[in-house]
C-alpha positions in Angstrom: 10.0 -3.1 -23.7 12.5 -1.5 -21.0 11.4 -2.3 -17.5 13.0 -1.8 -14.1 12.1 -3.5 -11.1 12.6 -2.0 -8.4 12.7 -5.0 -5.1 14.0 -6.9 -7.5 16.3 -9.1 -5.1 12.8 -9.9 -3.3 10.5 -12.9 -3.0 8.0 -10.9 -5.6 10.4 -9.6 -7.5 12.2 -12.7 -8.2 8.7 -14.5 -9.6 8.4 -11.3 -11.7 11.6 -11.4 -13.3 11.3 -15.5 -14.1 7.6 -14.6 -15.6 8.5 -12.2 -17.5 13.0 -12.3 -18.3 12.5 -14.2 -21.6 10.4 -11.5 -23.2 11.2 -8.1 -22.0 15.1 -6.2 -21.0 14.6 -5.9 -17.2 17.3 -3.9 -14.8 16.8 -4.6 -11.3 17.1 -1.9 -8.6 17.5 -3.4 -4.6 19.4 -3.3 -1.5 21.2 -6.1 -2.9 22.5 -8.0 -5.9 20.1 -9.0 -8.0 21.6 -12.7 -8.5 18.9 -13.4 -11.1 19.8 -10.2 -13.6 23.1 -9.2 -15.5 21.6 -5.7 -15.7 21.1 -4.6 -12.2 22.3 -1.7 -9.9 22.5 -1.6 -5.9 20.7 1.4 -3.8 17.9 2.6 -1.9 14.5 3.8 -3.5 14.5 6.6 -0.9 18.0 7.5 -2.4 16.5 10.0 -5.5 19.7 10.1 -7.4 19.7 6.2 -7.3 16.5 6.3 -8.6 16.8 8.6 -11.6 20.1 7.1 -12.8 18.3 3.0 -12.4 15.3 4.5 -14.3 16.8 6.1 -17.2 16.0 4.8 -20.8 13.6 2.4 -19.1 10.1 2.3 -20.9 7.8 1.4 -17.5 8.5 1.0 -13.7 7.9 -2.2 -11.7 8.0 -0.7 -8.0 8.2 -3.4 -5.6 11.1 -1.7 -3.3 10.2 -0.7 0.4 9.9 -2.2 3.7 8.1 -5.4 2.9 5.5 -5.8 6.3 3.6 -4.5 8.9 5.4 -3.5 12.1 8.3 -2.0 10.2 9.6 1.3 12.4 7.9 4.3 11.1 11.3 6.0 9.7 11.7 2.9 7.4 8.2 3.6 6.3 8.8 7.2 5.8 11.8 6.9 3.8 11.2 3.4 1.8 7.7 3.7 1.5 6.7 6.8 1.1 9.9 9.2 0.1 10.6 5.5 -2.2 7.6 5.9 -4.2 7.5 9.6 -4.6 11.1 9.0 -5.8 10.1 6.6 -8.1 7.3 8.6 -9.5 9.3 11.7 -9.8 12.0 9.4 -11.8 9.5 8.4 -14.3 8.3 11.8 -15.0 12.0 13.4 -15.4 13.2 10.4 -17.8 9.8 9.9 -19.6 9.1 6.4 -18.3 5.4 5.7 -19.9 3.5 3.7 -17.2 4.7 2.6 -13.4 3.1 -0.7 -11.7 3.0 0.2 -8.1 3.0 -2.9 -5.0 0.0 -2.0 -3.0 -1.4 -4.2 -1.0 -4.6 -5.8 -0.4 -4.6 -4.7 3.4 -5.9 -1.7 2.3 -9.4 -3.2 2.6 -9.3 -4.4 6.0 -11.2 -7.3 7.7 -12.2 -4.9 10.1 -14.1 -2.6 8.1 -15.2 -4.8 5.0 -16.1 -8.3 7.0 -15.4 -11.4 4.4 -19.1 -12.0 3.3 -18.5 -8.7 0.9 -16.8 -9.0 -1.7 -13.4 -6.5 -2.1 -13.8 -4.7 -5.1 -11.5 -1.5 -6.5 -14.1 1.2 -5.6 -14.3 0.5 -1.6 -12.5 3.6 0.1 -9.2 2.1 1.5 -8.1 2.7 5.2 -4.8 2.2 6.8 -4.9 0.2 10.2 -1.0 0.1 10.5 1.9 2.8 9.4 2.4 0.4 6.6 -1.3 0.4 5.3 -0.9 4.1 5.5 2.0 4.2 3.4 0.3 1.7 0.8 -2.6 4.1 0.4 -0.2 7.1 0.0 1.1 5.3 -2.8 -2.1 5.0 -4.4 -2.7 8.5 -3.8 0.1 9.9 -5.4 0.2 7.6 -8.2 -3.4 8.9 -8.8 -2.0 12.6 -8.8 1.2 12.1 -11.2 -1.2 10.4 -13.6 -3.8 13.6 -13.5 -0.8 15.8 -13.6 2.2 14.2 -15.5 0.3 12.0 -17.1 2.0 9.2 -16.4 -0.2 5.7 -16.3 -0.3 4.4 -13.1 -1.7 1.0 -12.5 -1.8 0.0 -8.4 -1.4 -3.3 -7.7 -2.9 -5.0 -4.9 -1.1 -8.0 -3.6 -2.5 -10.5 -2.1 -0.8 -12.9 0.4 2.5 -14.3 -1.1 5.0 -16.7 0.2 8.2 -18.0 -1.0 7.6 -21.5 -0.2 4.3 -21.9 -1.7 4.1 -21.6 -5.4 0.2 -22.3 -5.6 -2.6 -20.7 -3.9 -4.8 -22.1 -0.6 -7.0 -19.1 0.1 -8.9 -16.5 -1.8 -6.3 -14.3 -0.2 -3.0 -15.8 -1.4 -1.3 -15.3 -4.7 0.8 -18.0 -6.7 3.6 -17.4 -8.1 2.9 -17.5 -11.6 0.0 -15.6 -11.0 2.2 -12.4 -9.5 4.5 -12.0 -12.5 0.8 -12.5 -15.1 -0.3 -9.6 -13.2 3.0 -7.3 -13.1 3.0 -8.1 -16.6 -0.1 -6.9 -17.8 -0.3 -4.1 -15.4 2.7 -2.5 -17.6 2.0 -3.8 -21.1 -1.9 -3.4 -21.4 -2.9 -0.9 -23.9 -4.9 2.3 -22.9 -4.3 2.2 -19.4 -4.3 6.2 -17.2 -5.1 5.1 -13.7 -6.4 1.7 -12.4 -6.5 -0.1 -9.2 -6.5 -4.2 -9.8 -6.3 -6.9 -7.2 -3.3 -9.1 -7.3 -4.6 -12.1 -6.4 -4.9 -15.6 -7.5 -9.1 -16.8 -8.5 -10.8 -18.9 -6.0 -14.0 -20.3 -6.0 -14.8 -18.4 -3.6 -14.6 -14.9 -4.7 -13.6 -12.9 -2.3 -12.2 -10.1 -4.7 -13.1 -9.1 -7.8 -10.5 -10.3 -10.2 -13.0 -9.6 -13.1 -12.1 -6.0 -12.6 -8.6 -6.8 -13.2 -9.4 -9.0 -16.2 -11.2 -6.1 -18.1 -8.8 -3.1 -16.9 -5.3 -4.2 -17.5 -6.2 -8.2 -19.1 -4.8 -10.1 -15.6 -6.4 -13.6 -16.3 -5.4 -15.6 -13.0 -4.5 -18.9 -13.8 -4.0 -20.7 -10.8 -7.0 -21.0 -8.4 -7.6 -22.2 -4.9 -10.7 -24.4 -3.8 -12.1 -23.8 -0.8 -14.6 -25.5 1.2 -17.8 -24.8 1.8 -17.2 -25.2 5.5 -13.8 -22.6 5.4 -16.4 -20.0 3.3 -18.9 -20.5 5.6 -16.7 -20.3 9.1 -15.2 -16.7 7.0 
């Protein structure tokens, strides 16, 4: 299998190409070199014609590429973020790219609204408390729509809390490592697959999100799990 990453110079994006470089041809798409790939091309994801040429001949769509955080200026959310994965989408559907694996996040459920005694699970309505948010649930959206109408399989991943310097998981919250390219990984090679929405996140015995969901809809099996105390779960 073909697949482009786009972010692919990033802290996720690195994890996914060492999870998953030894069994599938990756191309990686970013700002900058991607010093991990020998197939790679430098541009911007709100740059169509970037897009289209980076995604041709590919099989399925890693889209990682966008301002990264909260607080970003709203014209780098625009254009990265929201033109980015409109772009990405549309590049898909004009060089027949099967299925696209899209970075949400798991902000989209925030502590506000769903407090941390309930447990996140994919059919909670999301809300954006931040431009960024926003632009995550866009995503979603319109992944939702090119799947009804372009049929292209859509998978929406929501990531968890990752960190460069720590490999293994501490929180419900976090995401290892190994754990983020398992889930990129299923999320474009499960079979049967039109539109799903899976949490990217690393188990926990305490379980915060529902990472069964993600188990039975695109075969994410965590494997690396953080143990919490009764006295964090119980403090929220």
């Amino acid at each position: 299998m073909r697949v482009l990453i786009t972010g692919s110079a990033g802290a996720i994006g690195t994890a996914v190409i060492e999870g998953m470089k030894d069994r599938y041809e990756l191309r990686g798409f970013d700002l900058q070199p991607t010093a991990t790939l020998d197939d790679f091309a430098v541009g911007d994801v709100a740059d169509y014609d970037a897009v289209l040429a980076a995604a041709e001949g590919m099989d399925a769509i890693v889209h990682l590429g966008g301002v990264p955080r909260a607080g970003s200026p709203w014209e780098d959310v625009l254009q990265s973020n929201i033109r980015g994965t409109r772009n990405v989408l549309e590049a898909a559907r004009v060089n027949g790219v099967r299925r696209v694996a899209y970075a949400s996040r798991g902000g989209v459920l925030p502590a506000s609204i769903y407090p941390q005694s309930v447990q996140r699970n994919a059919d909670m309505k999301p809300f954006g408390e931040t431009e960024y948010s926003v632009s995550k649930v866009f995503g979603e959206a319109i992944g939702w729509m090119y799947s009804q109408v372009h049929g292209i399989e859509f998978v929406a991943v929501r990531i968890g809390n990752f960190k460069r310097d720590r490999p293994q998981p501490e929180h419900p919250h976090h995401l290892s490592h190994g754990d983020a390219a398992r889930v990129f990984e299923a999320a474009v090679a499960h079979p049967g697959v039109k539109f799903e929405i899976v949490f990217d996140v690393s188990d926990s015995n305490w379980p915060l999100y529902d990472v069964e969901h993600g188990r039975k809809a695109i075969g994410y099996y965590p494997q690396d799990i953080s143990e919490v105390s009764q006295e964090v779960m119980d403090a929220g």
